[in-house]
C-alpha positions, 0 to 999 in steps of 0.5 A, a space after each residue: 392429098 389432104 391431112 385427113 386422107 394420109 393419116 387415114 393412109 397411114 392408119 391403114 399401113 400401120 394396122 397391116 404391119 401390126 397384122 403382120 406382127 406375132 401377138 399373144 392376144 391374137 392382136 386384140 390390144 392392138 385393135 383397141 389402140 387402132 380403134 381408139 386413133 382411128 375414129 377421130 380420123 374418121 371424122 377428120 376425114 368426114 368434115 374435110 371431105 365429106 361424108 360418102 369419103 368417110 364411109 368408104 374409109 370407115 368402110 376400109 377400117 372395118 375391113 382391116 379390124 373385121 374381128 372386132 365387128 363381128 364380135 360387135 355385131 353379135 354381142 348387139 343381136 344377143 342383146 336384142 334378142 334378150 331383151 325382147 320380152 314375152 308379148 303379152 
């Protein structure tokens, strides 16, 4: 297995066991410092491995971190929905 894949493959073990963790923030700042490591190891796996490989671990991380895009996907709507103005 390449670089890439095992340190998507760890991310993955170390997201579950933060999961499994007592938190007081509901596991937020955990999420941000998983999001942080966890983008450039999608690209890593993007440019060894091609970009169907990274969608599907992009597509796992979203599962793991689900929260935070769903929050991420509200906020965006919100945002469109304000920023639609009267049609004249």
């Amino acid at each position: 297995m390449s670089l890439s894949l095992t340190l998507a493959c760890l991310w993955a073990l170390v997201a579950n066991v933060l999961a499994m963790t007592p938190s007081r923030d509901n596991h937020w700042r955990n999420a941000y410092i998983l999001i942080a490591i966890g983008i450039p190891i999608v690209g890593y796996v993007t440019v060894q491995h091609g970009h169907w490989t990274g969608l599907l671990v992009l597509a796992a991380g979203c599962s793991v971190l689900r929260w935070p895009v769903i929050y991420l996907g509200r906020w965006l709507r919100r945002g469109m929905r304000q920023s639609k103005g009267p049609a004249e």
